[in-house]
C-alpha positions in Angstrom: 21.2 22.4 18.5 18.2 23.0 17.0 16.5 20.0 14.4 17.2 22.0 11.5 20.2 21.6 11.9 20.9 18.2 11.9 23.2 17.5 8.8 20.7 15.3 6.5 22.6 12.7 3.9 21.5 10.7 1.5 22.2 6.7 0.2 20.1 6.5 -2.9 19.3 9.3 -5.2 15.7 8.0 -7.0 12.7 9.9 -7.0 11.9 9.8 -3.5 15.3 10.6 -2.2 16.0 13.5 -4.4 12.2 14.9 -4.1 13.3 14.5 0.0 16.3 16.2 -0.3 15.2 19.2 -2.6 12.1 19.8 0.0 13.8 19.5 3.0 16.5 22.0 2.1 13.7 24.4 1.0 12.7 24.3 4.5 15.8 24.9 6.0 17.1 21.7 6.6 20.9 21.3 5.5 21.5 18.6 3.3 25.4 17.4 3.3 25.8 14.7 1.8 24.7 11.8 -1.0 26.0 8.9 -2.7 24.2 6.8 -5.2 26.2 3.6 -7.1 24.8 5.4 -10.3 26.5 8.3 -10.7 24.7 10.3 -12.8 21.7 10.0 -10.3 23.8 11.0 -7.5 25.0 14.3 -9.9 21.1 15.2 -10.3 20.3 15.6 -7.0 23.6 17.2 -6.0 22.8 20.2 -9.0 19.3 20.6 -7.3 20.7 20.8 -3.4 23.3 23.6 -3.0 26.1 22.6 -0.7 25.4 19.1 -0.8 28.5 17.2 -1.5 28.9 13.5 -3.7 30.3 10.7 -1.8 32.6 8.0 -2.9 30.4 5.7 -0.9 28.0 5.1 1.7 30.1 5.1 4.6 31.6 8.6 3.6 27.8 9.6 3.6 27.5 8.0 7.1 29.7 10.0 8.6 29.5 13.3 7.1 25.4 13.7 7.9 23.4 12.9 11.5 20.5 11.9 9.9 20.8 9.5 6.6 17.9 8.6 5.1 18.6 5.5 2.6 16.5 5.9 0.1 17.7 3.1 -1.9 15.0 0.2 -3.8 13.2 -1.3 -1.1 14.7 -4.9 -1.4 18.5 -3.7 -0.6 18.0 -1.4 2.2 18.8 -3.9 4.9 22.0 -5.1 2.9 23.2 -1.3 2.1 22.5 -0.9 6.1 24.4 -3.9 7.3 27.5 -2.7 4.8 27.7 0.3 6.7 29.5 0.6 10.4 27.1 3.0 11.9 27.9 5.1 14.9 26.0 6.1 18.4 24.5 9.5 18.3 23.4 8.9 14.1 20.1 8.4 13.0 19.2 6.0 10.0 15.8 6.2 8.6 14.4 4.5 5.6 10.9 5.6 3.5 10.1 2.1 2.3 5.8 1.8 3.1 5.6 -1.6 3.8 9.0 -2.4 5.7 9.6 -1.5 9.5 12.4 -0.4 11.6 13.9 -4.0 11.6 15.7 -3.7 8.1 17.5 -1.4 10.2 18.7 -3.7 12.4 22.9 -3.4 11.8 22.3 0.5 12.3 20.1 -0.4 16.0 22.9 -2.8 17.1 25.6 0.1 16.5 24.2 1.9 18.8 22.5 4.6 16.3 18.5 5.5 16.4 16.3 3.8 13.5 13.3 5.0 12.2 10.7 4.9 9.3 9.8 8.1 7.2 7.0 6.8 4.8 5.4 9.7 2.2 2.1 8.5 1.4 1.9 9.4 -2.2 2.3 8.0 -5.3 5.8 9.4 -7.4 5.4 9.2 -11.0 8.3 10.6 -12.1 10.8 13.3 -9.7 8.7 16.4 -10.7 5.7 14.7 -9.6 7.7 13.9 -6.6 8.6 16.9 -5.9 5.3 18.5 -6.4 3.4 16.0 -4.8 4.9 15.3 -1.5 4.1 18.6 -0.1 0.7 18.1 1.8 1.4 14.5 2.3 1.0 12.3 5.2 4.0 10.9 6.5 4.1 7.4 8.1 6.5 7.7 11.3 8.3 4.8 13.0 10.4 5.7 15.6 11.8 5.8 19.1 12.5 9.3 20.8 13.7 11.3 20.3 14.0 10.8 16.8 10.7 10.6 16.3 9.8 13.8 17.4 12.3 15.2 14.5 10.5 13.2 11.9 7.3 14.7 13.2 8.8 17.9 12.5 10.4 17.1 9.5 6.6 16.1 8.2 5.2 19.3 9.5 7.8 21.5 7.7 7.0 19.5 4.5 3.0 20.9 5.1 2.3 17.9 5.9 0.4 15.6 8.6 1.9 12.5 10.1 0.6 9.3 11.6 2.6 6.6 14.0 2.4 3.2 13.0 3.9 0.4 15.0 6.0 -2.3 13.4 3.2 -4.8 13.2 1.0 -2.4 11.2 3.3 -1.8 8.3 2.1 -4.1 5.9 -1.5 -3.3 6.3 -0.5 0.2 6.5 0.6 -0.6 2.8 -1.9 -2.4 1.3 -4.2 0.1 1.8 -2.1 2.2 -0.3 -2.3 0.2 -2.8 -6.1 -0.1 -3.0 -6.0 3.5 -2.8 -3.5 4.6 -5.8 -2.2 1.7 -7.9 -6.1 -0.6 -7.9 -7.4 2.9 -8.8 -5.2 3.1 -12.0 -6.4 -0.6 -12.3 -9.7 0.4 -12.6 -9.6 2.9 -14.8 -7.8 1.1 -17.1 -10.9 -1.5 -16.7 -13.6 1.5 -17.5 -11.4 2.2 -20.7 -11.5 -1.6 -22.0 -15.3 -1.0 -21.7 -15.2 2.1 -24.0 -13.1 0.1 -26.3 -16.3 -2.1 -26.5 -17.6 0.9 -29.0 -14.7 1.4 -30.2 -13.4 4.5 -28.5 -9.5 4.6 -27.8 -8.4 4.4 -24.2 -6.8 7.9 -24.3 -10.3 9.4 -25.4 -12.1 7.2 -22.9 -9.9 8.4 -19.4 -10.2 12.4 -21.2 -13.8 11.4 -20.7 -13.9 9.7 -17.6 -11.3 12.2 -15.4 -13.7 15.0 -14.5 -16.0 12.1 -13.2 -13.0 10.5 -11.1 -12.6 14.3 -9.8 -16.3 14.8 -8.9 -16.2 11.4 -6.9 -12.9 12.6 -5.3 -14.2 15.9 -4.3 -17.4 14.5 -3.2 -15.8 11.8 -1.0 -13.8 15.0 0.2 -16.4 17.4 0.9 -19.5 14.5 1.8 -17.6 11.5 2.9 -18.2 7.9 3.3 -21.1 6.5 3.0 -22.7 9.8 2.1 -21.2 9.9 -1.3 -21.8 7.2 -2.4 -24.1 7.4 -6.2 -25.2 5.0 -8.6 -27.6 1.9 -9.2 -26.4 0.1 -5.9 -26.7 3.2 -4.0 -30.4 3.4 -5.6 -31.0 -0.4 -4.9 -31.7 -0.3 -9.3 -31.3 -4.2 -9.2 -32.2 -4.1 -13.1 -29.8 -1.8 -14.4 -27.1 -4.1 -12.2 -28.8 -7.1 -14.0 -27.9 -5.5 -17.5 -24.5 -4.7 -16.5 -23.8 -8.4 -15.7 -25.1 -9.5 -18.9 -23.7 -7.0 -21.3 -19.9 -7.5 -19.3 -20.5 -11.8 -19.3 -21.3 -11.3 -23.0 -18.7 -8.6 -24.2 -15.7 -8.5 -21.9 -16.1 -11.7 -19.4 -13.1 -10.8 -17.7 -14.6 -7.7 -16.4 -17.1 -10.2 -14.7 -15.3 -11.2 -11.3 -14.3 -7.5 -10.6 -17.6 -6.2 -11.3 -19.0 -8.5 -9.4 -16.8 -8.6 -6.3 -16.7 -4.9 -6.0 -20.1 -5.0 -6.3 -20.8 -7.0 -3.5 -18.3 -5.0 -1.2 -20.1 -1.6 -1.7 -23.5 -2.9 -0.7 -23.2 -2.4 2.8 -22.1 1.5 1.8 -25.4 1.9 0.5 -26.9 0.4 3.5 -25.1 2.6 5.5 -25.9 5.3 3.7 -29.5 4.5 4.4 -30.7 4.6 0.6 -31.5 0.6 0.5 -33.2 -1.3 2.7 -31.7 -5.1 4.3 -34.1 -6.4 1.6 -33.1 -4.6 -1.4 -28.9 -5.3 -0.2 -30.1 -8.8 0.2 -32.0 -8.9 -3.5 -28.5 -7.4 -5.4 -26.1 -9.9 -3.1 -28.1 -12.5 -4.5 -28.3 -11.3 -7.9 -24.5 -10.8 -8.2 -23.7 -14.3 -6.9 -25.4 -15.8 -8.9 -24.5 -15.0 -11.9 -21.5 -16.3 -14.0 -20.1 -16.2 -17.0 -22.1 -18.0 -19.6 -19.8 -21.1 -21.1 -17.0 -19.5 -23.2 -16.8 -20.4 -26.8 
């Protein structure tokens, strides 16, 4: 039979679920089944999926689909997995970014195949979901030949896939969160700074978003370390001396992150051949040492 069609089910109707579910019968893939303890969430992604059908319960969903992804918060897939009395011939996949296969355990000792289908992508909100995933890369852990389907399944989604091992889960995670979540950190940080002259925050990120899109699409189209800009980049150890001064004075707080970050992109700059070891070696020093003068 071909992959598409392997009956698909759902446990957990959130964002990520239901964006799943609406994609992946876009492309073909029938979805059967779903259950969700809140009702109204299993109803939502039951109007947006034609012939899927509302389960009393997980085990209904369990054996009505081959595949089941249990999309469920992170922290109860293993016990909604070890309710369950899984079958041989099933496959059980969870989309949790920093968990592996052995959550799944319960589903492995009953003889069914486990994997992991991780989008990497941030989901705001279920539109967002739903528009976002598309074009994603996919985080696969699996044996075969289930993992070939979830290669599939990230391809008809338009999108790329990479195969992590267990072990490399959680670094595999972090990085997202460097990547997504710290970045809404430090915007937030460049908007306290605007508040310093008393613009709002919602004026400030207005202002600062086609800059955050320039760097994106530079980093895009020039890469690392090439597009890499700004006083570090320049070696400008005096405007980084002002910075320190003006944030230890005005918003202290900001000191430690300016400073650490700092200190980490150096070596970009050196690799993007703009400073020389003795200029990298003049900021590091000039960054360490300074500190917050005594606060009142």
């Amino acid at each position: 039979m071909g992959m598409k069609m392997l009956k698909t089910g759902f446990i957990g109707a959130g964002k990520v679920g239901t964006a799943l579910a609406v994609l992946l019968s876009r492309k073909g893939y029938p979805v059967a089944a779903v259950y969700d303890q809140i009702h109204a969430a299993a109803e939502r992604l039951h109007d947006l999926v034609s012939d899927c059908r509302i389960m009393a319960n997980s085990q209904q969903v369990a054996e009505t689909s081959d595949l089941v992804f249990i999309t469920t918060p992170d922290g109860v897939i293993e016990q909604v997995t070890s309710q369950v009395k899984w079958t041989h011939g099933k496959s059980i996949v969870h989309c949790s970014g920093a968990d592996s296969t052995d959550i799944l355990k319960k589903a492995h000792e009953d003889g069914a195949a486990v994997g992991v289908f991780h989008p990497l992508q941030t989901f705001a909100g279920l539109q967002q979901a739903i528009e976002n995933m598309p074009g994603s890369t996919f985080a696969i852990e699996a044996e075969e030949p289930l993992c070939t389907t979830l290669k599939e399944m990230a391809q008809a989604l338009g999108g790329s896939y990479i195969q992590l091992k267990a072990s490399d889960k959680v670094a595999y995670h972090a990085a997202a969160v460097f990547a997504s979540n710290y970045l809404v950190t430090l915007v937030k940080i460049s908007a306290d700074l605007w508040r310093t002259f008393s613009i709002p925050s919602d004026q400030a990120i207005k202002a600062l978003l086609p800059l955050m899109r320039g760097t994106l699409h530079n980093i895009e189209t020039i890469g690392l370390p090439q597009c890499l800009t700004g006083p570090i980049a320049r070696g400008d150890t005096g405007t980084i001396r002002k910075h320190l001064n003006d944030i230890s004075d005005k918003t202290p707080s900001l000191l430690n992150p300016y400073k650490e970050l700092g200190l980490q992109t150096i070596p970009i700059a050196l690799a993007k051949g703009t400073i020389d070891k003795k200029q990298a070696n003049e900021m590091e020093m000039l960054i360490k040492n300074t500190h917050t003068r005594g606060m009142p």
